[in-house]
C-alpha positions as CSV (number, residue, x, y, z in Angstrom):
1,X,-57.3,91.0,203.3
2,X,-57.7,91.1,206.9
3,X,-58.9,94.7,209.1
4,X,-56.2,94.2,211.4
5,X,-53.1,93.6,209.0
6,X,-52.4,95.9,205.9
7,X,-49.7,94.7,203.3
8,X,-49.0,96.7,200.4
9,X,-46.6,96.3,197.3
10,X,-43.6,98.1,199.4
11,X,-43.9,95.5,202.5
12,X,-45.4,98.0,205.0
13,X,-46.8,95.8,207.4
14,X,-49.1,97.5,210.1
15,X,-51.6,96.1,212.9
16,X,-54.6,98.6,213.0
17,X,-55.7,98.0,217.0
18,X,-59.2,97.4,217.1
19,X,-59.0,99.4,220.5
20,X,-56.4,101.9,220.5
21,X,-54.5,103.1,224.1
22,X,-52.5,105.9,225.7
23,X,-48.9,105.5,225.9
24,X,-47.2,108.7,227.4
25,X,-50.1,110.9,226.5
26,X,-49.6,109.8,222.9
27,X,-53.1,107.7,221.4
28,X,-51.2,104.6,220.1
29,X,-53.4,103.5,216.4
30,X,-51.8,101.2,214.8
31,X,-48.0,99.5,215.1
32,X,-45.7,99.8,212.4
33,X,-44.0,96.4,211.6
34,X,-41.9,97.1,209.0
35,X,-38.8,97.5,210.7
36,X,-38.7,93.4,211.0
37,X,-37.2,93.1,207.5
38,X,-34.7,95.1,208.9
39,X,-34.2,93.2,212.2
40,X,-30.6,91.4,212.9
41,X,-29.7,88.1,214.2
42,X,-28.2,90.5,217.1
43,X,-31.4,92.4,217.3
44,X,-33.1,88.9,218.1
45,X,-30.2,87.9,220.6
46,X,-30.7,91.2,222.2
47,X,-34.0,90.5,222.9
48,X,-33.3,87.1,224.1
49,X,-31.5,88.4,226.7
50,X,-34.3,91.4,227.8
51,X,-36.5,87.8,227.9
52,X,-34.1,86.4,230.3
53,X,-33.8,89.6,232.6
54,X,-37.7,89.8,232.7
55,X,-38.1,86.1,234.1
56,X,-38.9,84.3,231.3
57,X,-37.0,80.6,231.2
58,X,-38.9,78.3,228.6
59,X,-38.0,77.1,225.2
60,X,-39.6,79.3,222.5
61,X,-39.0,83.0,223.4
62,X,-39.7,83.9,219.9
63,X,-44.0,82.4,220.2
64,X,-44.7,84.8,223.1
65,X,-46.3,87.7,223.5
66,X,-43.7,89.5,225.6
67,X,-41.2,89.1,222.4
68,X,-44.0,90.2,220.3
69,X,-44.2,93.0,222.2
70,X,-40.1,94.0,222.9
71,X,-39.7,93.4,218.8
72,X,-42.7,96.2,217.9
73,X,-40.9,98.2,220.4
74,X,-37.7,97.9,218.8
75,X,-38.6,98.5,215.2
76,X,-40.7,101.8,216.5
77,X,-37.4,102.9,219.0
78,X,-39.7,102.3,221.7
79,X,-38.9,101.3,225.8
80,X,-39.3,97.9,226.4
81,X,-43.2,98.9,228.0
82,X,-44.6,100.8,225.1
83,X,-47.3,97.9,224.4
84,X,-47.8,97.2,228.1
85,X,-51.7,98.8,228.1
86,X,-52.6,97.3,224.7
87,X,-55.7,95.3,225.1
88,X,-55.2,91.9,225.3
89,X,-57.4,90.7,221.8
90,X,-54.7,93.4,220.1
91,X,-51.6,91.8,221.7
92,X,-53.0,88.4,220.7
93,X,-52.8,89.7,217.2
94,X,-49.6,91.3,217.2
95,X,-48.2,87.9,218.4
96,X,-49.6,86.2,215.8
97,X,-48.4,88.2,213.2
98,X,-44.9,88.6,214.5
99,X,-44.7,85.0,215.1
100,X,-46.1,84.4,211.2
101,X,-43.8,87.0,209.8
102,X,-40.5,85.3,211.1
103,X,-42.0,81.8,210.2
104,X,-44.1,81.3,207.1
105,X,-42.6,80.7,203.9
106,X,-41.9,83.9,201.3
């Protein structure tokens, strides 16, 4: 199994950062992800809309980075900029794997 992504027999997932950040004072580790299970169709639309009210206009919000990003932050009670000083190789990561868990199969 992968460093960065830890799956156990209760569906925790988790993304260990490879370079961990301060966020408030607070030394951000990892990012819990398994508040996605629990994610709404309203949850999504929500997020939609923060999409729209920070610029973004293209097809796909649910591929980026930025919704990557405002879903962590939703499942952790987060604001919206809790991921903003995560280093970039992490964010590609988190994208990925929030992008794989609402599309491959199981």
């Amino acid at each position: 199994m992968e460093k960065d992504m830890v799956q156990n027999e209760k569906e925790t997932l988790k993304l260990i950062l490879e370079e961990p950040f301060l966020f408030d004072g607070e030394e951000v580790k990892e990012i819990d992800l398994e508040g996605l299970f629990d994610m709404t169709a309203g949850d999504m639309c929500a997020m939609d809309r923060q999409m729209t009210v920070k610029g973004y206009s293209g097809l796909r919000m649910d591929a980026t980075r930025q919704y990557a990003m405002l879903a962590a932050a939703r499942v952790n009670n987060k604001p919206w900029e809790w991921l903003d000083h995560m280093k970039a190789r992490d964010s590609v990561r988190l994208r990925d794997m929030v992008s794989a868990f609402f599309y491959a199969k199981g």
